[in-house]
C-alpha positions as CSV (number, residue, x, y, z in Angstrom):
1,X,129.4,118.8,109.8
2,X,132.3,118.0,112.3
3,X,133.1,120.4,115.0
4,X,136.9,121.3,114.5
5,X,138.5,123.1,117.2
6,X,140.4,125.0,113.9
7,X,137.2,126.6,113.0
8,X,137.7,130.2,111.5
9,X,135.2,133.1,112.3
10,X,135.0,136.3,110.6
11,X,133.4,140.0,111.8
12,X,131.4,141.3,108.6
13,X,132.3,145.1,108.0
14,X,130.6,145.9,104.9
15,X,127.6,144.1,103.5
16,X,127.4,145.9,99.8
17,X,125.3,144.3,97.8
18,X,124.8,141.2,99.7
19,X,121.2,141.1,101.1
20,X,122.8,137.4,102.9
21,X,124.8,139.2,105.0
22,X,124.9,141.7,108.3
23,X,127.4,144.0,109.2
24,X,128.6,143.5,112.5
25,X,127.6,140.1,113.0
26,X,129.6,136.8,113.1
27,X,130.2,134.0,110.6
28,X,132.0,130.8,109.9
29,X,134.8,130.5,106.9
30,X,135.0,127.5,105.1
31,X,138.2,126.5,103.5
32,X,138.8,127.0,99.7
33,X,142.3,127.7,98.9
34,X,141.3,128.4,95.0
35,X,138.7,131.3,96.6
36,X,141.3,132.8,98.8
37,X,144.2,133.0,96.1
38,X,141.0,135.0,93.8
39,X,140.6,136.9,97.0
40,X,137.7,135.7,98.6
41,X,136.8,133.7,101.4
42,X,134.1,130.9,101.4
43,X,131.0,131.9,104.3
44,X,128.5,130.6,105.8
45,X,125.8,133.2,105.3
46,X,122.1,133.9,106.7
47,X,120.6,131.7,104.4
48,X,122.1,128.6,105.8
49,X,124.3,127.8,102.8
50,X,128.0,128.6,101.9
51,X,129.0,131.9,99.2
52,X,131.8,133.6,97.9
53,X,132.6,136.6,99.4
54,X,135.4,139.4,99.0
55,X,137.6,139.2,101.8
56,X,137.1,143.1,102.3
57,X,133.7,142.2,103.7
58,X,135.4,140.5,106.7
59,X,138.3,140.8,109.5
60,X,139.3,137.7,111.1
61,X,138.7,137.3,114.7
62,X,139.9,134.6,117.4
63,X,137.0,133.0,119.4
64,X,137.3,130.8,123.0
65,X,136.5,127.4,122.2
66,X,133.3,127.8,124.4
67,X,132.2,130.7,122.0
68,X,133.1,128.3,118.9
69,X,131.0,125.4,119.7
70,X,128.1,127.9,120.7
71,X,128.4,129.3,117.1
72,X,129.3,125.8,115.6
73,X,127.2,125.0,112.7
74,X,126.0,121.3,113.0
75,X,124.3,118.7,110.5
């Protein structure tokens, strides 16, 4: 994967169900337009790969671009 300075990053508040997930703990979004209309958002989660999750699970949070590429998932 590319680094892109327009990366999104999301705080997980609630982990129901979801043993991929931790609360409190931060994660990349992936774009996917036709998730988000359904009301999900598309994560990168603890086992590596990318999910649908409700976007209730997650507030949005702004990252320094030092903090982005320290977090920045790469191939």
């Amino acid at each position: 994967m590319i680094k892109n300075n327009k990366s999104e990053y999301v705080l997980c508040v609630d982990n129901k169900d979801c043993e991929d997930l931790e609360k409190r703990k931060i994660y990349q979004v992936l774009p996917d337009e036709d998730a988000k209309q359904e009301g999900y958002m598309r994560i990168i989660d603890e086992s590596g790969e990318d999910y649908l999750y409700p976007e209730s699970y997650f507030i949005p949070i702004q990252l320094s671009r030092e903090a982005q590429d320290a977090l920045c998932i790469t191939a």
